[in-house]
C-alpha positions in Angstrom: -1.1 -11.2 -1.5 -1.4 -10.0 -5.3 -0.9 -12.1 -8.2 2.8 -11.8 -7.9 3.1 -13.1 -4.8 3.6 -10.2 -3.0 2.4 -9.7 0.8 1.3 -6.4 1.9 1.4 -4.8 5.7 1.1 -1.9 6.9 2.4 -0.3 10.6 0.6 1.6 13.1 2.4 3.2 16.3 1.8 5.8 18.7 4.6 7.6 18.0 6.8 9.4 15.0 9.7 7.0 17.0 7.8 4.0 17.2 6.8 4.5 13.2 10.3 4.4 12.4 11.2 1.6 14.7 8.6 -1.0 12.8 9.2 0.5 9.3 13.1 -0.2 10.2 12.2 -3.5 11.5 9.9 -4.6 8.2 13.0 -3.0 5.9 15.4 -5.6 7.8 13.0 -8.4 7.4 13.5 -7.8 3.8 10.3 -5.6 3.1 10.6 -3.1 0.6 8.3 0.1 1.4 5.7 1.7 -0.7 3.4 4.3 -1.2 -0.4 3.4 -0.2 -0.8 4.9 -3.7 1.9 2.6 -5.1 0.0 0.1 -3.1 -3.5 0.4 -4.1 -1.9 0.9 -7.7 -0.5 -2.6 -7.7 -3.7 -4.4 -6.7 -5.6 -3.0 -9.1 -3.1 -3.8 -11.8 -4.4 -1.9 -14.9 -7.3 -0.6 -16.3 -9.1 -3.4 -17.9 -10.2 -5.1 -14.6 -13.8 -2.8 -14.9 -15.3 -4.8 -12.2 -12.8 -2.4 -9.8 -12.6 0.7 -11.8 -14.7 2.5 -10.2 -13.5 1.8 -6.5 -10.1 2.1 -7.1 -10.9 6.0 -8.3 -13.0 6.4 -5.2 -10.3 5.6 -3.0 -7.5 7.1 -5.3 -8.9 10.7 -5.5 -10.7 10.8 -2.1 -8.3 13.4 -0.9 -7.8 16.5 -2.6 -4.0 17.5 -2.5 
């Protein structure tokens, strides 16, 4: 949970149609989807927490798009 109080899960399935079936079920549960970007984003709330700087690039720009 972050400072705002908000809870984060995320859904694993074996299938593109089992995917969709739990995101569906989260949505109706009143869940609003994000981005794992959006997501790591949000915890790290800003810039000025330096204690976290430096992990939150690692795992932001591990991929190369």
């Amino acid at each position: 949970m972050d400072k705002e109080g908000n809870s984060f899960a995320s859904i694993g399935a074996t299938s593109v149609e089992a995917h969709r079936a739990g995101l569906e079920r989260v949505v109706h549960a009143g869940a609003k989807p994000v981005s794992w970007v959006q997501m790591i984003r949000e915890l790290q709330g800003d810039w000025a927490h330096t204690d976290t700087v430096k992990q939150f690039k690692e795992i932001l720009f591990i991929f190369r798009w």
